[in-house]
C-alpha positions in Angstrom: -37.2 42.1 -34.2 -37.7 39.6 -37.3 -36.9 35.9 -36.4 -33.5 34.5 -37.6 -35.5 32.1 -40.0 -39.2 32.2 -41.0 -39.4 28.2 -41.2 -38.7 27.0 -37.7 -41.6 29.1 -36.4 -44.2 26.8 -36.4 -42.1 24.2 -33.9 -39.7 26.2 -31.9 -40.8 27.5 -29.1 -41.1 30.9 -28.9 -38.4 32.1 -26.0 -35.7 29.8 -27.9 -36.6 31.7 -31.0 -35.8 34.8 -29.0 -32.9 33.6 -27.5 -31.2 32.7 -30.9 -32.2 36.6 -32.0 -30.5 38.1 -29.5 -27.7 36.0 -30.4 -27.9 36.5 -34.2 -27.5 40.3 -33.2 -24.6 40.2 -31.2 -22.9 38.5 -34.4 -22.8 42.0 -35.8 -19.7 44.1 -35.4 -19.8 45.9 -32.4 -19.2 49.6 -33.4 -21.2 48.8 -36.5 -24.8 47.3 -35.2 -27.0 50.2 -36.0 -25.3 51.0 -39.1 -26.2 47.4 -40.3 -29.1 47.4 -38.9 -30.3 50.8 -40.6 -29.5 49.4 -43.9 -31.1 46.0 -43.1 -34.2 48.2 -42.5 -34.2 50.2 -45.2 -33.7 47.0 -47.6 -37.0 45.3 -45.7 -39.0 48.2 -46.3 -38.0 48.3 -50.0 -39.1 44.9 -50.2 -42.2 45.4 -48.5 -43.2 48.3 -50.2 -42.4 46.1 -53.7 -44.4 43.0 -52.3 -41.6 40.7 -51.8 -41.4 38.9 -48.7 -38.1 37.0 -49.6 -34.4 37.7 -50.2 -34.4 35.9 -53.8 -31.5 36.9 -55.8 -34.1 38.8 -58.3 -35.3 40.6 -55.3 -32.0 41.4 -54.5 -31.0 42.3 -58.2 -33.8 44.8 -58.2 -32.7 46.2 -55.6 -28.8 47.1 -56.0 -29.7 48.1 -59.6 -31.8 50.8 -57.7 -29.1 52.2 -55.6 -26.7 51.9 -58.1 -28.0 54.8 -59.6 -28.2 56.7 -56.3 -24.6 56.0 -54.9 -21.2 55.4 -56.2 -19.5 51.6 -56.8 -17.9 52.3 -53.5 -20.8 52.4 -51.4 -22.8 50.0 -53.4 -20.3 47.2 -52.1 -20.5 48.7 -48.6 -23.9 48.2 -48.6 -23.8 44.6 -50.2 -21.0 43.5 -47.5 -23.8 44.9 -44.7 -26.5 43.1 -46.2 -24.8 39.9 -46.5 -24.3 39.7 -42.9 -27.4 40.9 -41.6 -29.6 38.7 -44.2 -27.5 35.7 -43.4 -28.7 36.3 -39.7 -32.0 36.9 -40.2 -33.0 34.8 -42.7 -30.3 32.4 -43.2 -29.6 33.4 -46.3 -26.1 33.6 -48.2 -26.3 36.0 -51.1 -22.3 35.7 -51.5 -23.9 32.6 -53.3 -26.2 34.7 -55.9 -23.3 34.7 -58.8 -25.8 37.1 -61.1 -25.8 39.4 -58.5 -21.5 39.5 -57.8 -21.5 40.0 -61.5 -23.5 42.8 -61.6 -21.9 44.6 -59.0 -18.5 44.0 -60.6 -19.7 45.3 -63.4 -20.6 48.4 -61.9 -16.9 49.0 -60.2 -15.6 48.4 -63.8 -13.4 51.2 -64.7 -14.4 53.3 -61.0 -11.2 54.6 -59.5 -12.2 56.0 -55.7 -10.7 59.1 -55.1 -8.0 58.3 -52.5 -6.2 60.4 -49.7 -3.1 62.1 -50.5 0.2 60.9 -49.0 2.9 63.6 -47.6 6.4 63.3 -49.0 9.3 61.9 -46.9 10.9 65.9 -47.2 7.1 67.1 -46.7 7.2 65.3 -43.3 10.6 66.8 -42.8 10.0 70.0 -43.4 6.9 70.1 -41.3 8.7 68.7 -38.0 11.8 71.0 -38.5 9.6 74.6 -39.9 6.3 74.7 -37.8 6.4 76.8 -34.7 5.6 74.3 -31.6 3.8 76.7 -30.0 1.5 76.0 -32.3 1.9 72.9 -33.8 3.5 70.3 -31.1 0.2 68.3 -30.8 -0.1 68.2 -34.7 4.0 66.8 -34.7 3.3 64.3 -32.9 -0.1 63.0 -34.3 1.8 63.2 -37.3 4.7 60.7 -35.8 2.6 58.7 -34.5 0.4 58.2 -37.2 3.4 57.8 -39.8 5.3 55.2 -37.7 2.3 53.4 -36.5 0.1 53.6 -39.8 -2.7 54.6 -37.6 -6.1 55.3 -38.2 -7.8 58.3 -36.7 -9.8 56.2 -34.1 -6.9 54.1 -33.0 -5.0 57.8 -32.5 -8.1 58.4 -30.4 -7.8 55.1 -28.6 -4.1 55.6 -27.6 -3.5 55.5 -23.6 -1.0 56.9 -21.8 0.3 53.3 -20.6 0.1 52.0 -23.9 4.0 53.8 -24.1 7.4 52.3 -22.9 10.9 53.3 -23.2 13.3 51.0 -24.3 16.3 52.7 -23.9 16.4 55.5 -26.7 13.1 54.3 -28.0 9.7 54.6 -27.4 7.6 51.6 -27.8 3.4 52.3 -28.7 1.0 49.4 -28.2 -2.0 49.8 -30.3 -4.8 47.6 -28.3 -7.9 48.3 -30.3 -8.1 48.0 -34.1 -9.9 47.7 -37.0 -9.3 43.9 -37.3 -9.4 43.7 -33.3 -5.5 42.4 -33.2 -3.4 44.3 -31.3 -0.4 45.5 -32.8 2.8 47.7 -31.8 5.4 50.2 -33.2 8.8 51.9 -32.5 9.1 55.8 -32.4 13.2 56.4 -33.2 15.4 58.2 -31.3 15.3 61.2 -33.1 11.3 61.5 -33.3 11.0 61.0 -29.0 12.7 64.3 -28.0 9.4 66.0 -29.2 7.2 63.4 -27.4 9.3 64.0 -24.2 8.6 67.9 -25.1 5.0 67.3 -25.4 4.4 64.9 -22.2 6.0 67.5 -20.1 3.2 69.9 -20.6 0.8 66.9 -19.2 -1.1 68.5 -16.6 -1.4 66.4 -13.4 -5.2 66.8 -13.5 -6.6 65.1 -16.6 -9.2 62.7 -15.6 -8.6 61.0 -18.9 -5.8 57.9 -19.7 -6.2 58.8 -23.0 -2.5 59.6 -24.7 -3.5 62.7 -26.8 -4.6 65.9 -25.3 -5.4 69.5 -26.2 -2.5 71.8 -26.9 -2.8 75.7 -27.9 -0.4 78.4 -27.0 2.5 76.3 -25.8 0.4 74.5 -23.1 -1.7 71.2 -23.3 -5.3 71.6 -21.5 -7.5 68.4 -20.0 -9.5 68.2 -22.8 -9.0 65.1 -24.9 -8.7 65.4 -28.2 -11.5 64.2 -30.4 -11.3 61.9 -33.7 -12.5 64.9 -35.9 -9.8 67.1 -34.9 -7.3 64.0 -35.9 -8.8 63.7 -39.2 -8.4 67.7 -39.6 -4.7 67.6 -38.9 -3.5 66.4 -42.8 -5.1 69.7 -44.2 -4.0 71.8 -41.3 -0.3 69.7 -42.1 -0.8 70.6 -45.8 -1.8 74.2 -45.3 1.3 75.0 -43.5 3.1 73.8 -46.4 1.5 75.3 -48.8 0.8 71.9 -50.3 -2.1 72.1 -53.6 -5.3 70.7 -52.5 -5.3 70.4 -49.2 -8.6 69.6 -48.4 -7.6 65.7 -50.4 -5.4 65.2 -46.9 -7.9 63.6 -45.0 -7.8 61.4 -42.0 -6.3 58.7 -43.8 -3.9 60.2 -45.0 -1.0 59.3 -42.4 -1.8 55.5 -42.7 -1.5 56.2 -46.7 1.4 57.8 -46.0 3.2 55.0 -43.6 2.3 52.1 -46.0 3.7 54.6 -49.0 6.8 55.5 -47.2 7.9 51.9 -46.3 7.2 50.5 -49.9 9.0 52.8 -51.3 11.8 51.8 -49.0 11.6 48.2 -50.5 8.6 46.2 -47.6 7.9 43.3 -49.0 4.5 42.4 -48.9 4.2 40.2 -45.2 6.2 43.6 -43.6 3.8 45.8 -44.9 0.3 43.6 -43.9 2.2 43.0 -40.0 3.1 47.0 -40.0 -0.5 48.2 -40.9 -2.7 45.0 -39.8 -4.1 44.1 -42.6 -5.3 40.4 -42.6 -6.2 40.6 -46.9 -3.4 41.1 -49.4 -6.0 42.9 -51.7 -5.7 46.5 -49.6 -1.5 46.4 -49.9 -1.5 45.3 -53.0 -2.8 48.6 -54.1 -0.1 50.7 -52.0 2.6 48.4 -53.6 1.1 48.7 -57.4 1.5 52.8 -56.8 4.6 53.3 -55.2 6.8 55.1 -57.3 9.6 53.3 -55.4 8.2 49.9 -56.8 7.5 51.8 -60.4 10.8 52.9 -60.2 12.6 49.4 -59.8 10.2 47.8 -62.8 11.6 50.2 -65.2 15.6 50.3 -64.5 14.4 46.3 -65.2 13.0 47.3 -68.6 15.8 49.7 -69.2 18.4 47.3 -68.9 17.1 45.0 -71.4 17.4 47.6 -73.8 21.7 48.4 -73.9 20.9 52.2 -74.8 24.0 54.1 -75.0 24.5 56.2 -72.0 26.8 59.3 -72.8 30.0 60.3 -70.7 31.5 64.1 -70.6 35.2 64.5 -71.0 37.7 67.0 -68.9 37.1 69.7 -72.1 33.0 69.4 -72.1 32.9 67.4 -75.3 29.9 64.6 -75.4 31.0 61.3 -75.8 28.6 58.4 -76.1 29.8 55.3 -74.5 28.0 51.7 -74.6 27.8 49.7 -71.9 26.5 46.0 -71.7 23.3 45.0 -70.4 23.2 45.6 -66.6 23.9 42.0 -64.5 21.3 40.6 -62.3 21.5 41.6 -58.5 23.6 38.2 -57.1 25.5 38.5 -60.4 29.5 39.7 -59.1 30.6 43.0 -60.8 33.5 44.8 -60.9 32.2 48.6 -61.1 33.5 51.2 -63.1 35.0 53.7 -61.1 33.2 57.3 -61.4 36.2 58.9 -63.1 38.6 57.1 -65.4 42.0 58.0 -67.4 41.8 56.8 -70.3 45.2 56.9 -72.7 44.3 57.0 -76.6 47.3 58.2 -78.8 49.8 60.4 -77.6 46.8 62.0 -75.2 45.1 61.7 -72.0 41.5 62.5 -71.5 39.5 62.2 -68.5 35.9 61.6 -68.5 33.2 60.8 -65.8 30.9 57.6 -65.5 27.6 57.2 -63.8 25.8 53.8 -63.0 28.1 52.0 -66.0 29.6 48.7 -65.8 32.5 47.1 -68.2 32.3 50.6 -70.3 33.5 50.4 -74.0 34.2 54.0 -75.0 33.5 54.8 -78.8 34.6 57.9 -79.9 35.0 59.4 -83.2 36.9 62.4 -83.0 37.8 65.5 -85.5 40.7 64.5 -87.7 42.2 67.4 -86.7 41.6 67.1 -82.9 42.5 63.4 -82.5 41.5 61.6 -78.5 
């Protein structure tokens, strides 16, 4: 194992020198150290085999131009974020400083959209919970309501204990003890979604040596087996087979977290709701969920729309168009008086009737036949 720096060799002695080591190492995230460690590696060796003996920021250039033509933006910065920690610890080096280098690599995401999981529908979710046979599919319901209403990730479905549950009254509150960004979070299954978790912990056998939450089900009974995080990222595409959904290998293990965040933007989460609901410390991650809802898309063009005072058109009792104007639409604390849906209006020595749909302050202007007056 290399020493944390090169330049206190010479006057540190040499069991303080290992001492700070081990501790550099345990710096690294826990479920991550090999992986980090691997790519710390394989960068050394590059260097070695290059003669270069130091992390300069043309060493480091050299390199990321290399695997940018191996690997896709993506991974590129996946790399960079794993190198940035392990050569700070090593070598006491911060390459978030090297500006040349950040430029390059943005250059290289210019214009690179990552192909993202696919999100289930509000009536896709539906339809699955109300059409799919439970002999079948009661595990997969309830992965599926968990993963929705928690925004879960596959290995914190994995990490789920029985205990982590409590009733409170017709709810069920989850605690979520391990995450990503090691805070702890929790979530409310409604009243309507914990009949099937009753169902499902009533098959329980008493003999599972495991807390864990989730276990095998098959035929209408659960088993002691435990089920595995591969089998939790299989569930989308066994979700979106059922429904006959196009491409169902793109619903991926992500997908139900995709779906949560999706779900409650479109529903009008702010952006501090949606960061406390999926744990996300950055803004940067849901930003993105909020910049695609269609919710949120929705809302910035009814703005645009009102600016415009289009004419909308009405339908009278005998099916002729009429085209009616209406005034540019107030702002949301503005008071209005609405319209109602249907109105009698009296022109001449007739009545007509016509219906009106998301109009305020209407001004009807018709022009009639001569011979077929309003």
């Amino acid at each position: 194992m290399e020493s944390t720096t090169e330049n206190d060799r010479p006057t540190t002695p040499p069991d303080i020198r290992d001492a700070a080591d081990k501790v550099s190492f345990h710096l690294l995230p826990d479920k991550s150290k090999e992986v980090y460690e691997s790519a710390y590696k394989a960068y050394t060796d590059w260097r070695t085999s290059k003669g270069a003996n130091s992390s300069s920021e043309s060493v480091l250039l050299a390199y990321f131009d290399q695997m940018s033509q191996q690997y896709k933006p993506t991974t590129i910065w996946s790399l960079y974020s794993k190198l940035k920690s392990t050569i700070n610890i090593r070598e006491k080096v911060d390459i978030s400083s090297y500006k040349t280098l950040s430029a390059f690599l943005k250059k290289q995401s210019r214009g690179f959209r990552s192909k993202k999981s696919s999100v289930f529908t509000s009536e896709e979710v539906q339809s699955f919970l109300t059409r799919a046979p439970d002999d079948k599919y009661l595990a997969t319901k309830i992965v599926l309501i968990f993963g929705i209403f928690g925004a879960l990730r596959t290995d914190e479905l994995t990490n789920i204990q029985v205990r982590d549950m409590k009733k409170q009254g017709n709810l069920l509150q989850v605690q979520v003890p391990k995450t990503k960004t090691m805070l702890p979070r929790s979530f409310i299954i409604p009243e309507d979604c914990v009949e099937y978790v009753t169902r499902y912990q009533s098959l329980r056998p008493e003999n599972v040596p495991s807390g864990r939450f989730f276990i095998n089900y098959q035929n209408g009974k659960c088993t002691a087996q435990v089920i595995g995080k591969n089998k939790f990222a299989g569930m989308p595409k066994e979700i979106a087979e059922f429904l006959d959904l196009p491409d169902a290998a793109s619903y991926t293990g992500h997908t139900f977290r995709r779906t949560s965040a999706t779900m409650l933007v479109d529903n009008g989460a702010n952006m501090e709701t949606l960061k406390r609901h999926g744990g996300w410390k950055s803004s940067t991650v849901a930003e993105g969920y909020i910049a695609e809802s269609l919710g949120n898309k929705k809302n910035i063009g009814d703005m645009i729309m009102s600016s415009l005072n289009l004419p909308s058109t009405a339908t009278s009792a005998d099916n002729r168009s009429v085209k009616i104007s209406s005034p540019k639409r107030p702002k949301m604390d503005d008071s209005i008086n609405a319209v109602p849906s249907t109105a009698k209006v009296h022109c001449g020595p007739e009545q007509k009737v016509f219906t009106f749909e998301n109009c305020t302050n209407v001004t009807i202007n018709y022009t009639g036949n001569p011979g077929n007056p309003l």
